[in-house]
N, C-alpha and C positions, 0 to 999 in steps of 0.2 A: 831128337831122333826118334823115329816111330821102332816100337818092339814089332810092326812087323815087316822093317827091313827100307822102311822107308825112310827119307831124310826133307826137311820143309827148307824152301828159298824163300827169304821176306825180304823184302826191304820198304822202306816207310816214306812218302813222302808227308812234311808237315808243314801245311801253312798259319803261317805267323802272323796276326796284322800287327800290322806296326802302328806305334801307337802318335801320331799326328793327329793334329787338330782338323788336317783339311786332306783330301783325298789325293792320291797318287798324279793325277795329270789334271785337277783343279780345285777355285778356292774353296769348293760344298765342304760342309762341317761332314763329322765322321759320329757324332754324338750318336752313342745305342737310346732306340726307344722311341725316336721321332715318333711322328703321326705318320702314316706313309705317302712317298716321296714329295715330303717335305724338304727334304735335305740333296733334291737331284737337281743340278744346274745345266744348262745348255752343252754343256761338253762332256756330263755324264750319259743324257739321253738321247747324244750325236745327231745334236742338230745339224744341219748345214751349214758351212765355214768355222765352224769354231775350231779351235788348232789345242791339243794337250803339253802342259807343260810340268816336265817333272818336278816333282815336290824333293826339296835340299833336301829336309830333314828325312826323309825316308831313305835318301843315298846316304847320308849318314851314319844311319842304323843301319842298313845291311853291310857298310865296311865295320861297324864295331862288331857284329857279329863274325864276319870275317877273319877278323883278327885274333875276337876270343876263341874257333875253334881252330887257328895254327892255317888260314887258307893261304892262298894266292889271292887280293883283292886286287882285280884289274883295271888299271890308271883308265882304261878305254874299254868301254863294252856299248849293247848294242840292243837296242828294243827290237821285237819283231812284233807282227799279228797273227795271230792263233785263229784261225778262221774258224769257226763253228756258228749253228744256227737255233738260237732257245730266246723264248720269249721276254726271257731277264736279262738279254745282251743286246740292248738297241743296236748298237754295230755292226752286230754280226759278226766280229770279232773283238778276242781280248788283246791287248796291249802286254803284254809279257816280254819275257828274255829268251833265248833259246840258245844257235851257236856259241854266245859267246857272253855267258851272266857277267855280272860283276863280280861273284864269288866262286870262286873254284878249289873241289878238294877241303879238307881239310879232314878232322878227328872231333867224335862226340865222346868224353868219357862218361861210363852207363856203369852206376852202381846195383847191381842185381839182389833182390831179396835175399836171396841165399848165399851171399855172401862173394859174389864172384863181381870181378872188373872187365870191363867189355872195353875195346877201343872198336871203336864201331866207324867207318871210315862215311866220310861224304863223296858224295856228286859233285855236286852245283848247289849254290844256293842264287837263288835270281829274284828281281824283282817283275810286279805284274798288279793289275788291278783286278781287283775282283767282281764278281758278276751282281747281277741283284739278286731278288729272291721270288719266287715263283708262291704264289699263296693258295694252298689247295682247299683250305676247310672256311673259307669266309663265308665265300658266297654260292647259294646252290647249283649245283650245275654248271658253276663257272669258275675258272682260276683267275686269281688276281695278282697286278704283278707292285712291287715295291723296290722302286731304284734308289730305295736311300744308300744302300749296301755298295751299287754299280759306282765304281771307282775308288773303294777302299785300299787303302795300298797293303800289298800282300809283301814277303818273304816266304819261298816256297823250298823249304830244304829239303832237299835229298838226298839219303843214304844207298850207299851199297848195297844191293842184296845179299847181307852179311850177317842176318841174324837166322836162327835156326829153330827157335819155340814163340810159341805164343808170348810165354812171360818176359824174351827176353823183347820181343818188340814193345810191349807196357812197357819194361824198365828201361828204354832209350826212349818212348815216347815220351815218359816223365822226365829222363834228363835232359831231353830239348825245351822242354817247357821250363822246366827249374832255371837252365841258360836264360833263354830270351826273357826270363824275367828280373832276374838276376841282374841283366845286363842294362834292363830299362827302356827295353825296344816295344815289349810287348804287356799288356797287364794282365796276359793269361785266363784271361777272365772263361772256363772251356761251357758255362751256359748259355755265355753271348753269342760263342762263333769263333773269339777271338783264337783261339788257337784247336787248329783242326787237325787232323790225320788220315790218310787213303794208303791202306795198307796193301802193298803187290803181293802176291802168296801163289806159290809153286811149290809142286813136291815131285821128289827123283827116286831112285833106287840106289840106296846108300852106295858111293863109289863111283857114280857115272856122273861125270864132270857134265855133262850137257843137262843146261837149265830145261827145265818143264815147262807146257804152257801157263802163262798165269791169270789171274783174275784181281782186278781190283777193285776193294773194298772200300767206299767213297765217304766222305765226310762223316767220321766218327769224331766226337770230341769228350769221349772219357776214357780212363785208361783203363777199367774196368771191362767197359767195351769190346775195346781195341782185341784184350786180350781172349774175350769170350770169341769174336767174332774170328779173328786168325785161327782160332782151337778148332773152333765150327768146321772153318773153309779147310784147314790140313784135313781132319776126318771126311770129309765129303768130297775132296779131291781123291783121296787114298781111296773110299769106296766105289767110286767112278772108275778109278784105272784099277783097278781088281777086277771089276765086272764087265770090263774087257770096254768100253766106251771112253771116247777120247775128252778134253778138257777144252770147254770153248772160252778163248779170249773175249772176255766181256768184262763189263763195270756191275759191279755188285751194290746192295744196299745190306745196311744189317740190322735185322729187326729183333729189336730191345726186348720184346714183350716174347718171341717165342726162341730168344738165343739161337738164332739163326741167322744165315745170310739169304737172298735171295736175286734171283737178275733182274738189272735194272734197265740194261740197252748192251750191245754190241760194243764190246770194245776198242776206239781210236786208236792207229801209229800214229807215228809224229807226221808222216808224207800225208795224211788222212786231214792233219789240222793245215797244209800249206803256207807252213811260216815263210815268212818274208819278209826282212827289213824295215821297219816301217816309218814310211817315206815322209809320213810327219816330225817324225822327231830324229835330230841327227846323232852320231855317234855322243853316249855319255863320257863324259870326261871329268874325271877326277878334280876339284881344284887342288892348286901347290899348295902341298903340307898337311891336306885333311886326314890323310891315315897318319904321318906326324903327330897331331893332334888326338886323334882319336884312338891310336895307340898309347899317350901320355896319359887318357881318359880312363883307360880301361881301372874299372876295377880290382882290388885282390878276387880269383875267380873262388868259386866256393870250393874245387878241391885242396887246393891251395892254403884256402885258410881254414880248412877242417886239419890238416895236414901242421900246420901252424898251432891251431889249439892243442894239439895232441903233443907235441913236443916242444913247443915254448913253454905254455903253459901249464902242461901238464894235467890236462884235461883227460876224459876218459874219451875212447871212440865213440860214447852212445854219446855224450854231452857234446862230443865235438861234431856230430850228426846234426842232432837237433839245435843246435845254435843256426848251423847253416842251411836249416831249411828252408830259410827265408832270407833276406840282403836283409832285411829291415829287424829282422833279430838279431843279427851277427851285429849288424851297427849300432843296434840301440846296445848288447853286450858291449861291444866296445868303448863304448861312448863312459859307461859306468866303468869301466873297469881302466879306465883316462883317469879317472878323478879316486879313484880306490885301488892303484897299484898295489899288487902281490896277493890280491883276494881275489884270484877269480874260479876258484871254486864255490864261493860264498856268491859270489856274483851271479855266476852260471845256474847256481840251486836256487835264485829266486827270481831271475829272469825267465826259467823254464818251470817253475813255480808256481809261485801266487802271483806275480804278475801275468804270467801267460793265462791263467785261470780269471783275474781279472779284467783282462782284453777280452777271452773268448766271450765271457757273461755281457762286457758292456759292447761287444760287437767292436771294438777297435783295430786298426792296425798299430804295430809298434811304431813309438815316437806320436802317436795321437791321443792316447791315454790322457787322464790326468796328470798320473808321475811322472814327469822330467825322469832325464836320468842322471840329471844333477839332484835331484831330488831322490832319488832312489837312493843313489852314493851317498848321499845325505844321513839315509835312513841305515842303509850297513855301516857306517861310521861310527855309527854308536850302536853297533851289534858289536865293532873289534872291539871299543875302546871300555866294553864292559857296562856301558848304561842302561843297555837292555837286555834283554834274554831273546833266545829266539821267539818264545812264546808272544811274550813283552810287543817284540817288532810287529809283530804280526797282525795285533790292536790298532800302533800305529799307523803303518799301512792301510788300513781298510779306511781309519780319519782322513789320512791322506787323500785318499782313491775318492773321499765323498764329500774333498773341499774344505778339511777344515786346517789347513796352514800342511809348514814342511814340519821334519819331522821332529825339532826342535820346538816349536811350537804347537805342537801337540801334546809331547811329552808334560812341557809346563803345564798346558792349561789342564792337563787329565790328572796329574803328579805321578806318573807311569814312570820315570827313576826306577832303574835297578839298585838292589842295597848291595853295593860291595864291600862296605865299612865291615872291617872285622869286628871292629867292637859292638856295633848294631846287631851283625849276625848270631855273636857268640850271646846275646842278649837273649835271642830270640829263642835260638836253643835250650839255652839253661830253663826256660821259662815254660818250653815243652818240656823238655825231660823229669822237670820238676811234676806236670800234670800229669805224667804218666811214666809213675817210678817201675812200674809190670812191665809195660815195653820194652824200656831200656834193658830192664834185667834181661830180658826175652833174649835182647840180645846179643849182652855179654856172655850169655850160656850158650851160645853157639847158632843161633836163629837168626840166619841173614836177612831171608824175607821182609821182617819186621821194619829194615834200616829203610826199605821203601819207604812204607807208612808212615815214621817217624820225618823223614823228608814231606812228605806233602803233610802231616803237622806245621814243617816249621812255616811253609811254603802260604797254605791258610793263615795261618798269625798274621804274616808280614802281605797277604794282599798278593802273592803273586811275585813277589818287586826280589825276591832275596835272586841270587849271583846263583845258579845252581852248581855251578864248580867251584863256587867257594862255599858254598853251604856244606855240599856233599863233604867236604875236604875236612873244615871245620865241627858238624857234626861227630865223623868217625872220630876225629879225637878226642873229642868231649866224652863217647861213649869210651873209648877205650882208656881214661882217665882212673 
């Protein structure tokens, strides 16, 4: 809400590609990076007679999507053509859904920086293929166009015009991504393309139920962005209706370099695009049992299993955040914490750790490391069972991480054994205390400090290797002897 009296209308469309091998209505590969339009087949660049055939696995993913935000996924829906005319749409039109997606309705849950829960309601979500790419800076004087893109299969979600600040559209654009990736539809990848955002933005006068005209904000794909760019457009809507000039429906760009928006073209209704049926392709139709199936598929969603750490486990909020900010974290946590029941605070402190610090250095995703995580359980097994120190592990770990066996075989070949022998330990002490009769005294007259020092005496003698909670234990009574 604006301090001066003002209130903002967003809502967000984001398209998702789904992640197939082959594009929405034929077999061309979807591979980022090609050479260009290497990867455009006869049905991409609407030759003559060639007919589009929808791709299974994309109707797949948009019912698991479906499902995971609580929609309607409908047994029957229905392609149209979005008619428009740009030099990256050999057709002249796109292939999309309109009356009637296959996804309708549902709920995004959106965790806000500051601490707040958003139920943020959907549209539609539909499927459509996507356009090519238009190339302005190749060639001089001339655009160049690349269809490797033209027929990438899209997911284009929809929200309500239900969010009210710049931050909170970031923080639902992040929780849509976090979803579709989560879910395994999309690999988010927001450098590539793969996951975009056109933000709608209008502003009212706080209390007047009738929407403003709006303006949309076209393919942004960082949250960062998103957020600069809705900021920009609320202030510059508000300046415009203060200084008594009206808001023109257009399609916006947002320029990164001077945190601005600026207009791109006039903005389309839907009666403007003349959807219609499209006479190629017939009503889509669910087969029997795929939301069945695809509902049995679904994974724990990550509120759920944040929600789970926190009270099975007994994890903290912050731990049970960061576990699930990836599928591939939560599982590889899980995975160890299979094989090391009732540790999984121990678990969670080096899965978010020195292993996350060891993935980020060698560029890894979780579960592609060196460390198994039978291997890791491995290596905290003998943190419980007292053979190592945390110190100790830590050695090990890094052996691990650069190939040289598990962690049992490290320890041998290194002689890295923690000393838990009491007789060993009290050995070692008598043998400091003896070198240094002053300290000890130091200490018996009341000088705590000292007890540190005397610890990393014993600690040097034995190499590192002594129990420090048996040391520490043993020590004090030796001095107090």
């Amino acid at each position: 809400m604006s301090a001066s009296g003002w209130e903002a209308v967003i809502g967000l469309e984001c398209h998702v590609q789904l992640m197939t091998r082959s594009k929405m209505f034929s077999g061309a590969p979807t591979a980022y990076g090609a050479e260009p339009n290497s990867q455009a087949c006869a049905v991409d660049v609407a030759l003559p007679g060639t007919l589009p055939v929808p791709n299974a696995e994309a109707v797949r993913m948009a019912a698991r999507f479906g499902l995971a935000v609580g929609a309607r996924v409908h047994g029957v829906s229905v392609f149209a053509r979005k008619n428009y005319f740009y030099p990256d749409l050999p057709k002249g039109y796109q292939i999309s859904q309109y009356e009637e997606p296959i996804v309708e309705g549902g709920t995004v849950h959106v965790r806000c920086d500051d601490g707040r829960t958003l139920d943020v309601p959907l549209v539609r979500a539909h499927l459509e293929e996507d356009a090519g790419k238009s190339v302005h800076d190749a060639f001089h004087g001339a655009t160049g166009i690349d269809l490797n893109r033209a027929g990438t299969p899209l997911l284009e979600v929809v929200t309500e015009p239900a969010l009210r600040s710049a931050a909170d559209a970031a923080a639902c654009m992040k929780a849509l991504h976090h979803l579709v990736v989560w879910l395994g539809v999309c690999d988010g990848n927001l450098q590539e393309g793969s996951f975009r955002c056109d933000a709608n933005v209008s502003v009212r006068r706080v209390g007047d139920p009738r929407l403003g005209t709006r303006t949309e904000i076209k393919n942004v794909n960082s949250f960062r962005f998103v957020e600069k760019a809705v900021e920009y457009e609320i202030e510059r809507q508000v300046r415009e209706l203060e200084a008594g000039r009206a808001i023109v429906q257009e399609t916006r760009l947002y320029d990164e370099t001077r945190h601005q928006t600026r207009s791109m073209r006039g903005k389309e209704s839907a009666h403007d695009y003349r959807y219609f049926p499209d006479p190629d392709l017939p009503p889509l139709v669910l087969p029997e049992g795929l939301l069945e199936t695809e509902r049995a598929a679904l994974p724990e969603l990550p509120g759920a299993r944040r929600a789970r750490y926190e009270s099975a486990l007994g994890l903290s909020a912050y731990d049970a955040e960061q576990l699930t900010a990836a599928r591939g974290t939560a599982d590889f946590f899980e995975a160890v914490l299979d094989a090391l029941p009732g540790q999984a605070k121990l678990v969670a402190n080096w899965v978010l750790g020195e292993l996350a610090a060891a993935l980020n250095v060698g560029g890894f995703a979780h579960g592609a490391g060196p460390v198994s995580p039978a291997a890791l359980a491995g290596l905290l097994g003998r943190i419980v069972d007292g053979t190592l120190s945390g110190k100790l592990a830590k050695d090990v770990f890094a052996a691990m991480w650069a190939g040289e066996g598990d962690a049992d075989a490290v320890i041998a070949a290194r002689g890295l054994g923690q000393i838990s022998d009491d007789g060993a330990l009290v050995a070692a002490i008598d043998a400091v205390l003896a070198d240094h009769p002053k300290q000890a005294e130091q200490f018996r007259t009341g000088d705590e400090k000292v007890f540190t020092w005397l610890v990393g005496q014993v600690m040097k003698a034995t190499r590192g290797k002594a129990n420090p909670a048996r040391l520490n234990d043993l020590l004090r009574r030796r001095l107090m002897d």
